[in-house]
C-alpha positions as CSV (number, residue, x, y, z in Angstrom):
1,X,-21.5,26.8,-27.6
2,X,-18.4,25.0,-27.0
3,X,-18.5,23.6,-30.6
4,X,-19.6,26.8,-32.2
5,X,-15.8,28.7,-30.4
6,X,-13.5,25.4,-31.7
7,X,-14.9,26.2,-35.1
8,X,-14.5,29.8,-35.1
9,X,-10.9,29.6,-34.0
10,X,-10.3,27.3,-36.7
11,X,-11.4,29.7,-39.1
12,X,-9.5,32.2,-37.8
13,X,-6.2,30.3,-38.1
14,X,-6.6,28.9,-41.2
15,X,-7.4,32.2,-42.8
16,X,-4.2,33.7,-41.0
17,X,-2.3,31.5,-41.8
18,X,-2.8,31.9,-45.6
19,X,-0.4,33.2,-47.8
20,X,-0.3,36.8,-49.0
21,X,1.8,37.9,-52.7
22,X,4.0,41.5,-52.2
23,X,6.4,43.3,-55.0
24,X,9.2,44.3,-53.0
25,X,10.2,47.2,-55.6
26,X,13.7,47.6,-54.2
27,X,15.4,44.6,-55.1
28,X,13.0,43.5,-57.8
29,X,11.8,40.2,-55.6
30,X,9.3,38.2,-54.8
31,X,8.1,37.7,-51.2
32,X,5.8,34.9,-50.0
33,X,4.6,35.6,-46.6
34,X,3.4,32.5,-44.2
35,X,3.5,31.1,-41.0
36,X,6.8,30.4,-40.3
37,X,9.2,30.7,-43.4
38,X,9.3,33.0,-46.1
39,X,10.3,31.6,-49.9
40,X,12.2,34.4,-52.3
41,X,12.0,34.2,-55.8
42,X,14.5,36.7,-58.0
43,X,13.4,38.5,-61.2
44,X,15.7,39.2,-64.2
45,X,17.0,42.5,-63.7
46,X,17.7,43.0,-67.7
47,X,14.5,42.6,-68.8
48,X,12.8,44.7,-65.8
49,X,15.0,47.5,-67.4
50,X,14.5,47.0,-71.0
51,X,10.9,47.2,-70.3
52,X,10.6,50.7,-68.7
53,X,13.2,52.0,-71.6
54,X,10.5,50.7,-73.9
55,X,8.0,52.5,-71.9
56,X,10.4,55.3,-71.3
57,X,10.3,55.9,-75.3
58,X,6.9,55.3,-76.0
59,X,6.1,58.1,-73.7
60,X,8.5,60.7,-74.9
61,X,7.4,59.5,-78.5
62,X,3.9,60.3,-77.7
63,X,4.8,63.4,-75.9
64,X,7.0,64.9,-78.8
65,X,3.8,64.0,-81.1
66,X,1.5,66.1,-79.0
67,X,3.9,69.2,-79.0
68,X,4.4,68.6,-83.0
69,X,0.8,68.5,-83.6
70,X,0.5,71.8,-80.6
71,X,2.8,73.5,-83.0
72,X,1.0,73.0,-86.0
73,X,-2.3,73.9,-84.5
74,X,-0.8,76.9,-83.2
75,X,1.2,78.0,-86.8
76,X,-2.0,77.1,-88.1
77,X,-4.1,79.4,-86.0
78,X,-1.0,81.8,-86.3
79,X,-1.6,82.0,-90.0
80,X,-5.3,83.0,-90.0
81,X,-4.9,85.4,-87.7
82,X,-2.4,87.2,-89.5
83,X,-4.7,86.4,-92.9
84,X,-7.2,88.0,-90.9
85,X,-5.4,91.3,-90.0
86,X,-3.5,91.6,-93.2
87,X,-6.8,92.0,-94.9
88,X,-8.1,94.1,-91.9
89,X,-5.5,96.4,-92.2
90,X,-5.1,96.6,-95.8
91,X,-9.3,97.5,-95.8
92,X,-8.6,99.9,-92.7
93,X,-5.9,101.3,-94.7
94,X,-7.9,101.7,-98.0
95,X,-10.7,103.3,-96.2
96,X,-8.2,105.6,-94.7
97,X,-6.9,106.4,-97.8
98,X,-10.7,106.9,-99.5
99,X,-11.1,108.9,-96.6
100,X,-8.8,111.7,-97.3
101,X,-9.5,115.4,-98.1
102,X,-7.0,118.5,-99.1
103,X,-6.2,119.9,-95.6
104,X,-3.9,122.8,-96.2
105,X,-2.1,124.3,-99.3
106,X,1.3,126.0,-98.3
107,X,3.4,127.9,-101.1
108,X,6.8,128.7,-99.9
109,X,8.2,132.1,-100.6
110,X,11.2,130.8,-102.8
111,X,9.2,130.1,-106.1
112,X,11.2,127.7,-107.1
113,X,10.5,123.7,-107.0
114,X,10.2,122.0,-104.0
115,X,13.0,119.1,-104.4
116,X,12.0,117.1,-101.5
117,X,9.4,116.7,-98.8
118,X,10.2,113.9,-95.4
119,X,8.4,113.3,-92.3
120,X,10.8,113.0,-89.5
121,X,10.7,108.9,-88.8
122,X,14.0,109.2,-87.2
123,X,13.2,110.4,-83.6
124,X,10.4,109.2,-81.5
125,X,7.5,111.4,-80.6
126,X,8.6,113.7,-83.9
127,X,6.5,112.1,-86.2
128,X,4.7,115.0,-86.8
129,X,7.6,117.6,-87.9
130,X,8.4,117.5,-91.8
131,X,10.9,119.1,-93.9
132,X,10.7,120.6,-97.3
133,X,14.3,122.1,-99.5
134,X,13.5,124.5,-102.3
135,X,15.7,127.1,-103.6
136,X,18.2,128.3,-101.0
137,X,15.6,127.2,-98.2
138,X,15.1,125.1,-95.4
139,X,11.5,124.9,-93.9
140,X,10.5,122.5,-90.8
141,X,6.9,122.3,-90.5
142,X,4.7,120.8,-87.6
143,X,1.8,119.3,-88.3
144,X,0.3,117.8,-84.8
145,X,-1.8,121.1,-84.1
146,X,-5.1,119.8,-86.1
147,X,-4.7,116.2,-84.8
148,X,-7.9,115.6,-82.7
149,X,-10.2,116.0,-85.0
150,X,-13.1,115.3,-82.9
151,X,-13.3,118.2,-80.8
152,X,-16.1,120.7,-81.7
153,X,-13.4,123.0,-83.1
154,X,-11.8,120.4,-85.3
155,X,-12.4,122.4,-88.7
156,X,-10.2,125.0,-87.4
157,X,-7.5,122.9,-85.8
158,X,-6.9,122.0,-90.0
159,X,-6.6,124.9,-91.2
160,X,-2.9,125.8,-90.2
161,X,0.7,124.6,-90.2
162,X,3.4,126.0,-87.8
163,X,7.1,126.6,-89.0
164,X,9.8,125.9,-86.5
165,X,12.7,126.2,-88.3
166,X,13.7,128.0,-91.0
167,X,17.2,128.4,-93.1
168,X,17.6,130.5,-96.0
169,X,21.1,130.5,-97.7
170,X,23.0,132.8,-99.9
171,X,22.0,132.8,-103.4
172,X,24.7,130.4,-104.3
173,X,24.0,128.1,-101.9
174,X,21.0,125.7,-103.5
175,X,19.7,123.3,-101.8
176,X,19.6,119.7,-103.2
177,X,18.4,117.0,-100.5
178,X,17.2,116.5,-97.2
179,X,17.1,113.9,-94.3
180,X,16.1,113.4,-90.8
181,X,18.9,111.9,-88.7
182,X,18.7,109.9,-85.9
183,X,19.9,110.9,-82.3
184,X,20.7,109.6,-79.2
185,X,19.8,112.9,-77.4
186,X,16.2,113.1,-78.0
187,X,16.2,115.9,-80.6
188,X,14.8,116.1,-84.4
189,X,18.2,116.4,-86.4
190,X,18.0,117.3,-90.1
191,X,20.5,117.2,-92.2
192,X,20.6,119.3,-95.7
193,X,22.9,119.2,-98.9
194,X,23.2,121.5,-101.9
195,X,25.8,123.8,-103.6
196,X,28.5,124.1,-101.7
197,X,29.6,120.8,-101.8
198,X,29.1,120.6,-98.1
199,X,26.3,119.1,-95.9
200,X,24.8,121.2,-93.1
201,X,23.1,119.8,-90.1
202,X,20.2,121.7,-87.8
203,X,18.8,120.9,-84.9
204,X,15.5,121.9,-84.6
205,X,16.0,121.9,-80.2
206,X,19.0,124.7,-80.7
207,X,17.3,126.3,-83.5
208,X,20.7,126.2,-85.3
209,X,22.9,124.8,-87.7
210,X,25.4,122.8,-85.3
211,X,27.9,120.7,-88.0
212,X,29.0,120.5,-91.2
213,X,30.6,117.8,-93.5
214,X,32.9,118.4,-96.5
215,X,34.5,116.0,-98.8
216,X,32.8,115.9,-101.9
217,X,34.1,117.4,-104.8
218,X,31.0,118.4,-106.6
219,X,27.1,119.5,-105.3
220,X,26.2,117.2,-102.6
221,X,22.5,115.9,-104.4
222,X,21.7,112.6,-102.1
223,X,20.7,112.0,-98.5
224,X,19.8,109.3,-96.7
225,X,19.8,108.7,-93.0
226,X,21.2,105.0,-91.8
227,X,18.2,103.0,-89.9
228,X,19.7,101.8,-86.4
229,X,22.7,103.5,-86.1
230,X,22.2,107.0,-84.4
231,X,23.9,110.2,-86.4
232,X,25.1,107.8,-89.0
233,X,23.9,108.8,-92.7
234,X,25.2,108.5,-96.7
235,X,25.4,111.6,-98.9
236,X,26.1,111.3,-103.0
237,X,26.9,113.3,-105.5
238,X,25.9,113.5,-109.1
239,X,29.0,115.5,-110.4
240,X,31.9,113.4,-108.5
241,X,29.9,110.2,-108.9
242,X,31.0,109.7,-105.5
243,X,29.1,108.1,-102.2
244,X,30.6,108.7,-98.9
245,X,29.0,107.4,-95.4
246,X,29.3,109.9,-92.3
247,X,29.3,109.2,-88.6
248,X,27.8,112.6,-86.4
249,X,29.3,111.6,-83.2
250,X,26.6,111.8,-80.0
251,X,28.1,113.4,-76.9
252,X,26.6,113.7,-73.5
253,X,23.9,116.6,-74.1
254,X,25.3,120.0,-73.6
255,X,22.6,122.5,-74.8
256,X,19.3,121.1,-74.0
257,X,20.0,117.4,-75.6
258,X,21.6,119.4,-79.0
259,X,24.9,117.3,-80.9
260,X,27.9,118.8,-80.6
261,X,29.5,120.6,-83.5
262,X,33.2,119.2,-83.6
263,X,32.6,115.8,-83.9
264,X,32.0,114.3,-87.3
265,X,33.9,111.3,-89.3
266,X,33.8,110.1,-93.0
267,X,33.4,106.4,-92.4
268,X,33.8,105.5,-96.2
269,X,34.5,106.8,-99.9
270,X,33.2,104.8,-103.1
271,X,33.5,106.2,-106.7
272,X,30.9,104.8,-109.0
273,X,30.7,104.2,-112.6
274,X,27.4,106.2,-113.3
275,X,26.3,109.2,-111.2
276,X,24.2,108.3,-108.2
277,X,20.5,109.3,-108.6
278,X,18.6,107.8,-105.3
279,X,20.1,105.8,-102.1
280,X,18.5,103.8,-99.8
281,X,19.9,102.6,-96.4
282,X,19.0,98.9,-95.3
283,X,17.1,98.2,-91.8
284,X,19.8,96.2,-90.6
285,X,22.3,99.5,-91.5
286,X,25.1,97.7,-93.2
287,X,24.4,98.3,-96.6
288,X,22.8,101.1,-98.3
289,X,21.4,101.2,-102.3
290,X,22.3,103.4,-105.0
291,X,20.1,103.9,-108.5
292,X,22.4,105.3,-111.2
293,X,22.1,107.5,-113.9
294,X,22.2,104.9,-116.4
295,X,19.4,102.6,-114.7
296,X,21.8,99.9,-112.5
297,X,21.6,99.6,-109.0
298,X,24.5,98.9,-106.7
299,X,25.1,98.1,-103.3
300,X,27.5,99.0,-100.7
301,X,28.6,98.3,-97.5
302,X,28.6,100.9,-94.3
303,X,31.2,100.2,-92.1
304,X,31.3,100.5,-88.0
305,X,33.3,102.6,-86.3
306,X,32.3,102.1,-82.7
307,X,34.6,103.6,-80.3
308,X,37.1,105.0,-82.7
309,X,37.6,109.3,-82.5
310,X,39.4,109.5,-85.4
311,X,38.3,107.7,-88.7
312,X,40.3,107.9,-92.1
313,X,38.5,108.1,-95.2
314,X,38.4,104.2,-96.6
315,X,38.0,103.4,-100.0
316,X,35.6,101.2,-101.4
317,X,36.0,99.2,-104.6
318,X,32.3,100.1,-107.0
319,X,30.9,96.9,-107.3
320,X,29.1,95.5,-110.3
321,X,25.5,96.1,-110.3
322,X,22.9,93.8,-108.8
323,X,19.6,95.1,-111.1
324,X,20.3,96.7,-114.8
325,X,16.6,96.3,-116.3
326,X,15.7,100.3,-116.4
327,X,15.7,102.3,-119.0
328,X,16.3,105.6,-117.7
329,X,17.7,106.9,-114.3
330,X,16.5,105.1,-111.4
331,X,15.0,108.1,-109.2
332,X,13.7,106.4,-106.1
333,X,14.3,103.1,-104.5
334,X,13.3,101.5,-101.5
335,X,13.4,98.1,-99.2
336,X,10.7,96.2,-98.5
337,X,12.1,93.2,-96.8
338,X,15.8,91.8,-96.7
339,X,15.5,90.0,-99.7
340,X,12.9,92.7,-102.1
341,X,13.9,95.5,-103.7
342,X,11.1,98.3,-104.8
343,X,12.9,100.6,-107.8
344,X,11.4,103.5,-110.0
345,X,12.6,105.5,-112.8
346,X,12.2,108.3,-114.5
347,X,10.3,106.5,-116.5
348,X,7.8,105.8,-114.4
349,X,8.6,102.0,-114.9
350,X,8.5,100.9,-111.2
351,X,9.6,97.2,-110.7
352,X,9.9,94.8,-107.2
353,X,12.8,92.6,-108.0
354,X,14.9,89.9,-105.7
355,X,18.2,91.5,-104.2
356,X,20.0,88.3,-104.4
357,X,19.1,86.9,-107.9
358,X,18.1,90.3,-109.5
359,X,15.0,88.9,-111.5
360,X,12.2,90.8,-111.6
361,X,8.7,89.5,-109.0
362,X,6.6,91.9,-110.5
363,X,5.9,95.3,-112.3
364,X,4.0,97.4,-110.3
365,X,3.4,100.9,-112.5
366,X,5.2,100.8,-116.3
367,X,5.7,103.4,-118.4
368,X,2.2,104.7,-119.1
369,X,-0.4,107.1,-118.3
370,X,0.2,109.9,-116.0
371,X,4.1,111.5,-117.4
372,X,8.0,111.1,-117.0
373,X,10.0,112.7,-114.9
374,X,11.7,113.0,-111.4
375,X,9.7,112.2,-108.2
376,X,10.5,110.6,-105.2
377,X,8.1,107.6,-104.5
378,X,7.6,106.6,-100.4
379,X,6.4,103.4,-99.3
380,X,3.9,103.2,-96.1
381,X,5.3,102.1,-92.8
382,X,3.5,98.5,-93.4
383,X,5.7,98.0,-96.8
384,X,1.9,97.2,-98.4
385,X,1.4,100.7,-100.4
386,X,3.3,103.5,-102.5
387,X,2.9,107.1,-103.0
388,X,4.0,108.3,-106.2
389,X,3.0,112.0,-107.8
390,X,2.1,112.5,-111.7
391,X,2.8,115.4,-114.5
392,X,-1.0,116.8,-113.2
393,X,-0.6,117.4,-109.4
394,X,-2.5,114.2,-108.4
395,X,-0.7,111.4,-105.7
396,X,-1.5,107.6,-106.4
397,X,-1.6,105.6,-103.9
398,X,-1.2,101.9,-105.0
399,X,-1.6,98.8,-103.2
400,X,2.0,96.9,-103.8
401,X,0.2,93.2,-103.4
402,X,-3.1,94.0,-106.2
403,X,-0.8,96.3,-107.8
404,X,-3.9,98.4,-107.8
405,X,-4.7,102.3,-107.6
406,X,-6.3,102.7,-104.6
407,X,-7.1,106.4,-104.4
408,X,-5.7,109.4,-106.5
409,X,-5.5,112.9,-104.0
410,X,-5.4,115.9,-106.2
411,X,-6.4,119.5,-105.4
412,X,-9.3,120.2,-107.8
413,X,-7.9,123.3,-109.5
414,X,-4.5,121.7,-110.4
415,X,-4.3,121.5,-113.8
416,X,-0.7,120.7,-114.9
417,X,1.9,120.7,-112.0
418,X,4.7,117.8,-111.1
419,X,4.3,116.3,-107.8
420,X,8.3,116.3,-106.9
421,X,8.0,114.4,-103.6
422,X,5.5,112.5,-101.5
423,X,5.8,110.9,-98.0
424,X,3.5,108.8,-95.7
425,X,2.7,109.8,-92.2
426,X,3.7,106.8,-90.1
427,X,0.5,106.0,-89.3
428,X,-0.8,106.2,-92.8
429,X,-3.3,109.0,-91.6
430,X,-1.8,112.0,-93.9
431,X,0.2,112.2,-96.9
432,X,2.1,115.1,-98.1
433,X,3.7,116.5,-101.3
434,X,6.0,118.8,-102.9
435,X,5.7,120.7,-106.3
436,X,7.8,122.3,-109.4
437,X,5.7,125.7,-108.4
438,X,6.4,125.7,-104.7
439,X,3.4,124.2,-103.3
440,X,3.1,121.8,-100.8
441,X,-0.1,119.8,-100.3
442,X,-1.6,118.0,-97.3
443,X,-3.6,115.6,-97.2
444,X,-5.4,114.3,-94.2
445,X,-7.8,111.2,-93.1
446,X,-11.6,112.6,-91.9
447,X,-13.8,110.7,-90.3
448,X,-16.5,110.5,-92.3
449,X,-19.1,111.5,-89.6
450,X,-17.0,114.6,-88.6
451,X,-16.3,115.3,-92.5
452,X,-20.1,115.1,-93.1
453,X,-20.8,118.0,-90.6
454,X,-18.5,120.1,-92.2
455,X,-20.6,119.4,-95.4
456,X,-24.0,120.5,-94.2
457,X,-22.2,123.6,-92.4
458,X,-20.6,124.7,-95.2
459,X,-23.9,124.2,-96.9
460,X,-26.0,126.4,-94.3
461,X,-23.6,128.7,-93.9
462,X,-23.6,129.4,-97.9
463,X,-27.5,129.7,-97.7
464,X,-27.3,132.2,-94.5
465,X,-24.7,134.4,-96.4
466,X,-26.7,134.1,-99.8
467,X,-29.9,135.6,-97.9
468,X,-28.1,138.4,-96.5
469,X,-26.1,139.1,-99.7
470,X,-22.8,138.8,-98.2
471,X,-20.4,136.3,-100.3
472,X,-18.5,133.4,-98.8
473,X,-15.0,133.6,-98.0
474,X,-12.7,131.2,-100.4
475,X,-11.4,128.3,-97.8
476,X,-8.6,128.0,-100.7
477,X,-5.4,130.1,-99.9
478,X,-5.1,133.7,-101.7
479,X,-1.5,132.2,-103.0
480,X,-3.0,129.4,-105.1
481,X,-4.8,131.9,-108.0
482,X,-2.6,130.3,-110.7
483,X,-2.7,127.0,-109.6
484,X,-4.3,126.4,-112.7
485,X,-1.6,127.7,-115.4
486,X,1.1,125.5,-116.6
C-alpha cells in the first residue's frame, strides 16, 4: 500500500510540474509556465500586423465580391420582372383596348367642329372631368357616373354624361384651345383661348371664369399646361408667331379652394420664325416644345419666378431648330422620355426622334392610308401607345414599340367625318374624341362577361318586342341621323 501512495504522488508531481504553452494576446508573447520560473519569448510585431492587413483585405475583397455578384443577381432578377410586366401590361392594355365599345355619342349644340377634347390629368381625383372648345363654347363633362360597371344596373350607368360647366361667348369670341391647369387648392382649373387675343380661366369649384391673361397680339391658338409647376402654363399664337409662359399665382383658398383673380404674371416672351402649331411642356417643366408651320421644332426654356409678385415680360432669343424632317406643319407633339421626342404632322407622317442629336429612331405612321389633316394625337399614361383619328371617324390606337395598329374604334354609321382630337383616360380604360360635325365619341372598356349579357338581353328583348309587335327603341342618339353624310 505504501509503495502503491509513493508512486501515485510521483505521478502527480511530475505531471504538475509539466510545462503548459499560452498566447498572451496583449503584448504578442510567449509564456512558458513551470515550476518555478517562467521563460518569455517576444514576437515581431511587424509581421503580426502585416498579416491581419492581409487578412483584413482578403475579407473586404471577398465581401465587396459577394455584394457585386448580390447586385447583379438582383438587376438581373430586376430585369425579368420588369420584362415580365411590360409584356403583362402591354397584353392587359391590348385586351383593354380590344375590349372597347361606343358608350355614348354627345353632339354639342354649336355645330361647328370640335377643336379639342382633354381629360383633366392636372388635379388628382379629377380624372374623370373632360373639356371640349367648339365654336364660342366651353363644355366640362363628367364621366365617373357609369364607372362600376358590375352592378346589375351597369347598362344604364353608360348611357349618360353630366355637364358641369358650361361657357358660351359672344359671337366674336371663338374659341381656339383648351387646357387643364394645375392647382395648389384642390380645384379642376381650365384654361381656354380664342379670339380675343386673351386667355380665360374657369374654375369648375366657383363655376366661373376667375382670370384672364392678355399680351398677345393676335388669336391665342395654343395651350399647354406646365407639368410640376402649379398654375404655370404656355399659350401661342399663330398670327404673332409669338410664345409666352404665364404664372396663375395660388393664394390661400378664399371661395371654397377657387384661385384668386388678380394675380397673374407673364414669365416670358419668344417670337418665332414660323407660326407655332403644337406645344408640349416637359415633365421636369423647364422647357416646353413648339411644332411650326413650316415642319421644325424648337425648344424653349420656362423660367422660375418663385417668390417674385411682380414679373416683367423677358425676352427670349428663337433658337434654331432641333428637328426639320416634316414636310408639312407639325400638329401634335409629345414627350416620351427626357431624351425622345414623338412628332406628327399634317401629314400624317408621325416620327420618334432623339432630342439631343435630332436623328430620326423610328417612323411610326407615314403618310398613307387613312387622310391628311389636323388632329391632335395623345399618348397613354405608360408612353407605350397613341391615339390618333382618321378622314373616316375611326381612332387607331397603335402600339409605339411594334409600331402596330392595335384596335381601330369607330361608330358603325360614320361614314366620312375628321376625328379632330383624341385623349386617353389615365388609366387607359376609355378614350374619347372630337369631330368637324360636333360630335364627341366615348369609348369605354367592357368586361367581356358583363358586355356579353348585354348581348343576349338585347337579343331577348328584340324577340319579346317582335312577338308583341312593338318595335325597339334605337340605343343610338336621335341627334346622330346624318352621321352618315359627308
Amino acid at each position: 500500500m505504501l509503495t502503491a501512495n509513493v508512486a501515485d504522488s510521483a505521478c502527480a508531481e511530475s505531471s504538475s510540474s509539466s510545462s503548459k504553452m499560452e498566447i498572451d494576446e496583449q503584448d504578442n508573447t510567449t509564456i512558458v509556465k513551470g515550476d518555478t520560473s517562467t521563460n518569455t519569448a517576444e514576437v515581431n510585431p511587424e509581421d503580426t500586423t502585416a498579416q491581419m492587413e492581409r487578412i483584413a483585405i482578403e475579407n473586404i475583397r471577398m465581401e465587396r465580391e459577394a455584394a457585386e455578384a448580390a447586385e447583379a443577381a438582383l438587376e438581373r432578377m430586376k430585369q425579368k420582372v420588369a420584362s415580365w410586366y411590360l409584356n403583362t401590361s402591354a397584353e392587359h392594355a391590348e385586351d383593354t383596348f380590344k375590349g372597347m365599345v361606343l358608350r355614348r355619342v354627345v353632339k354639342e349644340s354649336h355645330e361647328r367642329e370640335i377643336k379639342d377634347v382633354r381629360f383633366n390629368l392636372s388635379a388628382e381625383n379629377c380624372e374623370n372631368l373632360i373639356a371640349t372648345i367648339g365654336g364660342t363654347q366651353l363644355n366640362v363633362y363628367d364621366t365617373e357616373s357609369y364607372i362600376n360597371q358590375y352592378e346589375e344596373d351597369a347598362q344604364q350607368d353608360g348611357t349618360h354624361v353630366d355637364i358641369l360647366l358650361q361657357h358660351i361667348g359672344d359671337e366674336h369670341q371663338t374659341l381656339e384651345c383648351v387646357c387643364w391647369l394645375a392647382s395648389e387648392c384642390g380645384d379642376a382649373v381650365v384654361a381656354v383661348g380664342g379670339a380675343e387675343n386673351t386667355v380665360r380661366v374657369f374654375s369648375n369649384g366657383r363655376l366661373a371664369e376667375v382670370a384672364e391673361f392678355h399680351g398677345h397680339g393676335g388669336s391665342v391658338t395654343l395651350l399647354e399646361a406646365v407639368p410640376c409647376r402649379p398654375g404655370v402654363f404656355v399659350s401661342a399664337s399663330k398670327s404673332d408667331w409669338s410664345v409666352r409662359a404665364w404664372q396663375l399665382t395660388v393664394e390661400p383658398p378664399k371661395f371654397n379652394g377657387c384661385p384668386p383673380t388678380d394675380t397673374k404674371h407673364c414669365l416670358s416672351l419668344c417670337k418665332l420664325q414660323s407660326a407655332p402649331t403644337s406645344l408640349c411642356a416637359s415633365g421636369d417643366g423647364l422647357h416646353v416644345l413648339v411644332g411650326c408651320r413650316d415642319g421644325s421644332v424648337v425648344q424653349l426654356p420656362i423660367p422660375t419666378r418663385d417668390g417674385i409678385s411682380e414679373v416683367a415680360d423677358i425676352s427670349i432669343r428663337a433658337p434654331e431648330p432641333l428637328f426639320s424632317k416634316h414636310n408639312t406643319a407639325v400638329d401634335s407633339l409629345h414627350y416620351l422620355d427626357a431624351h425622345t421626342i414623338l412628332s406628327k404632322s399634317t401629314d400624317n407622317h408621325t416620327m420618334k426622334w432623339d432630342l439631343g442629336t435630332g436623328v430620326v429612331l423610328s417612323t411610326v405612321i407615314k403618310s398613307r392610308g387613312f387622310g391628311a389633316g389636323w388632329c391632335r394625337f395623345d399618348v397613354s399614361h405608360d408612353k407605350r401607345y397613341m391615339c390618333v383619328g382618321t378622314d373616316g371617324g375611326a381612332v387607331l390606337v397603335f402600339d409605339l414599340v411594334s409600331k402596330a395598329i392595335v384596335v381601330s374604334l369607330k361608330h358603325p354609321r360614320v361614314k366620312e367625318m375628321r376625328v379632330m382630337a383624341c385623349a386617353f383616360s389615365k388609366d387607359m380604360s376609355r378614350i374619347v374624341c372630337a369631330t368637324e360635325k360636333s360630335y364627341v365619341f366615348r369609348f369605354d372598356y367592357i368586361d367581356p362577361r358583363i358586355h356579353k349579357q348585354w348581348n343576349n338581353r338585347s337579343v331577348t328583348d328584340a324577340s319579346d318586342d317582335s312577338d308583341t309587335g312593338v318595335q325597339p327603341e334605337r340605343a343610338d342618339s336621335d341627334d346622330d341621323d346624318d352621321m352618315g353624310s359627308s
